[in-house]
PASEBA-1860 file (N, C-alpha, C; in nm, 3 decimals):
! residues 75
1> XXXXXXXX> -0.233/0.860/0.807/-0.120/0.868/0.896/-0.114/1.011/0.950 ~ -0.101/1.022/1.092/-0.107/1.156/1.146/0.043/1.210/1.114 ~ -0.001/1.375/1.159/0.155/1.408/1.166/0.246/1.311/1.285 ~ 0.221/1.344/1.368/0.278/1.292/1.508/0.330/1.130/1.430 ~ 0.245/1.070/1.399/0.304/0.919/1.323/0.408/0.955/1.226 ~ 0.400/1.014/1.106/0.512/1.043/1.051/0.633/1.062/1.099 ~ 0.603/1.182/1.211/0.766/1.222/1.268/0.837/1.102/1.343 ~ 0.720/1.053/1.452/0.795/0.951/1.517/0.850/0.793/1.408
9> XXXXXXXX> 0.783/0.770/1.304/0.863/0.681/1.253/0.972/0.777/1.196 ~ 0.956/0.906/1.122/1.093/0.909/1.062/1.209/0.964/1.148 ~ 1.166/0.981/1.260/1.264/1.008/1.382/1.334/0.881/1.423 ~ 1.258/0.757/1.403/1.328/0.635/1.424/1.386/0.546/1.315 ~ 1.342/0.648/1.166/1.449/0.578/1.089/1.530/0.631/1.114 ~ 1.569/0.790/1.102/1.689/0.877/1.099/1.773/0.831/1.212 ~ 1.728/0.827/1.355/1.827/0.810/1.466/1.838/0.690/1.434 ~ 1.833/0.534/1.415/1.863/0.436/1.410/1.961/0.438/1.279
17> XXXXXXXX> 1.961/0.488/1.195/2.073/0.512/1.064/2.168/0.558/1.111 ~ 2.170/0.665/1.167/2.252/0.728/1.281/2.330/0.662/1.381 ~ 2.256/0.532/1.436/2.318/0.443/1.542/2.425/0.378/1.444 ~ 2.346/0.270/1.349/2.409/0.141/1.273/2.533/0.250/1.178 ~ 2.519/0.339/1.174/2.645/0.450/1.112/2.766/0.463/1.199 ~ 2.711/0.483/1.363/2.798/0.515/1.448/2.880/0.401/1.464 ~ 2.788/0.304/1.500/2.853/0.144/1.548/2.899/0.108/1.436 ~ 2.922/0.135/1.278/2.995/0.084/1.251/3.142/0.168/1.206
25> XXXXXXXX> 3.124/0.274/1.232/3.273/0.345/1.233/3.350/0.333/1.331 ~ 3.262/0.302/1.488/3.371/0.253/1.611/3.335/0.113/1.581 ~ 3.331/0.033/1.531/3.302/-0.110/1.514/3.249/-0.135/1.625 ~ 3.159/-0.097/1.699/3.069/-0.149/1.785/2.944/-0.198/1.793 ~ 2.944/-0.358/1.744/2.848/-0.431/1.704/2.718/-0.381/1.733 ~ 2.722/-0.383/1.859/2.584/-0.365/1.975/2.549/-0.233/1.921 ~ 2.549/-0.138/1.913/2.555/0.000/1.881/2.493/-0.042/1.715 ~ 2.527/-0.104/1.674/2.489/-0.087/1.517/2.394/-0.201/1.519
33> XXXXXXXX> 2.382/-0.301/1.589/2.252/-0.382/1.596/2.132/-0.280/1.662 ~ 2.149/-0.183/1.755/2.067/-0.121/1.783/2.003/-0.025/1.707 ~ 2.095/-0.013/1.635/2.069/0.129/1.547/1.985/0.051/1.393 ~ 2.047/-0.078/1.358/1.918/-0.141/1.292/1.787/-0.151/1.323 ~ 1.749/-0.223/1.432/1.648/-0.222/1.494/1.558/-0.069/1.489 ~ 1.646/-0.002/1.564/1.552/0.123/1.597/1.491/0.150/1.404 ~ 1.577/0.140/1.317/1.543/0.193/1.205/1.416/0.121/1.175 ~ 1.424/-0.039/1.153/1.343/-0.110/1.146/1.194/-0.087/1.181
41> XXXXXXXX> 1.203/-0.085/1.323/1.078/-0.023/1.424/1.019/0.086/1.341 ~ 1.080/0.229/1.255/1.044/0.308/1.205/1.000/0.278/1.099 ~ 1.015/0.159/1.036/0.968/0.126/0.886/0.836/0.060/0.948 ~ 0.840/-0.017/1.029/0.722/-0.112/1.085/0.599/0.009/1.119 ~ 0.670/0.103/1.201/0.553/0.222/1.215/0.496/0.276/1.087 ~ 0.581/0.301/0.962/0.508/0.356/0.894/0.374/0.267/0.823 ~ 0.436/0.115/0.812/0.366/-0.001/0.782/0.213/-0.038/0.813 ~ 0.261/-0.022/0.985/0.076/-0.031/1.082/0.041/0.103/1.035
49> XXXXXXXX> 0.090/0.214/1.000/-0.011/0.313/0.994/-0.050/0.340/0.844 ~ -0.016/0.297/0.748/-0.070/0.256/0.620/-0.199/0.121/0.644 ~ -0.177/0.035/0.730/-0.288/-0.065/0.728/-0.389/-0.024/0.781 ~ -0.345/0.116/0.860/-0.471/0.165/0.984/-0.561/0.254/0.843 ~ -0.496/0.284/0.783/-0.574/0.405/0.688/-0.586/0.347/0.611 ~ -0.532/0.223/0.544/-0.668/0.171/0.466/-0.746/0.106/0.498 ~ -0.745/0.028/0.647/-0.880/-0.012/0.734/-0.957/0.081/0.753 ~ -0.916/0.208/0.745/-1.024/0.352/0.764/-1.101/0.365/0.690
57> XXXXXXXX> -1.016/0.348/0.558/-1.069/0.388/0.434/-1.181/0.298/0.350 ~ -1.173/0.156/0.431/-1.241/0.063/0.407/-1.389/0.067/0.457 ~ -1.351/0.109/0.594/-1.487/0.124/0.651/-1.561/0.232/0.610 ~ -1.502/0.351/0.562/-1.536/0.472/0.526/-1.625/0.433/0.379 ~ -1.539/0.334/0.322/-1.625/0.302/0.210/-1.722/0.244/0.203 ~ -1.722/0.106/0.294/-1.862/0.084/0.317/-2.003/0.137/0.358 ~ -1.940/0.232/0.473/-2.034/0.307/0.531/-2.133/0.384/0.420 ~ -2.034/0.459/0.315/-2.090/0.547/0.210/-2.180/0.437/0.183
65> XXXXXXXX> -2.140/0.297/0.091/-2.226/0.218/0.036/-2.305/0.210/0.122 ~ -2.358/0.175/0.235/-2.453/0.116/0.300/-2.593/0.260/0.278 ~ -2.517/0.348/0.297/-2.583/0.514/0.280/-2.663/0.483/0.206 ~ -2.593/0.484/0.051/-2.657/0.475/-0.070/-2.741/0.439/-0.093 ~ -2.704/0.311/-0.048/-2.847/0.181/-0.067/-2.985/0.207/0.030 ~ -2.952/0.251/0.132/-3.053/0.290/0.225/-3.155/0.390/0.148 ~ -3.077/0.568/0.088/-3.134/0.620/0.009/-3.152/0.538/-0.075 ~ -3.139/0.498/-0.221/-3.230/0.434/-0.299/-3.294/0.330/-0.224
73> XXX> -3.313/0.306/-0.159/-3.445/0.201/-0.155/-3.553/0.282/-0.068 ~ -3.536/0.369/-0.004/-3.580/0.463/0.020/-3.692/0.556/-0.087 ~ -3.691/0.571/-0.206/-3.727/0.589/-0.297/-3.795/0.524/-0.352
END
């Protein structure tokens, strides 16, 4: 997960906590459905970018294996 990914999900948990906080001290539904959402979206970001890095990490691993095997048989 890059920096830039970090901030922008935790920029969209914080301001969306922030919304569903606001909307519900003026009881303004809409305002606090938004402010769920936005939070949401920030959890979902951190989510795809945990699946992206261990799809990275997956390929990264294979790659090594494939290495390996190439050297030893190589030998």
């Amino acid at each position: 997960m890059t920096l830039n990914d970090k901030l922008s999900s935790a920029k969209d948990q914080v301001s969306g906590k922030a919304k569903e906080l606001e909307g519900k001290a003026t009881n303004d539904r809409l305002r606090e459905a938004e402010g769920k959402g936005q939070a949401a979206l920030g959890k979902l970001k951190d989510k795809v970018a945990d699946a992206k890095d261990a799809a990275k990490k997956a390929v990264d691993d294979v790659k090594h294996k494939a290495n390996a095997d190439k050297e030893a048989d190589s030998h």
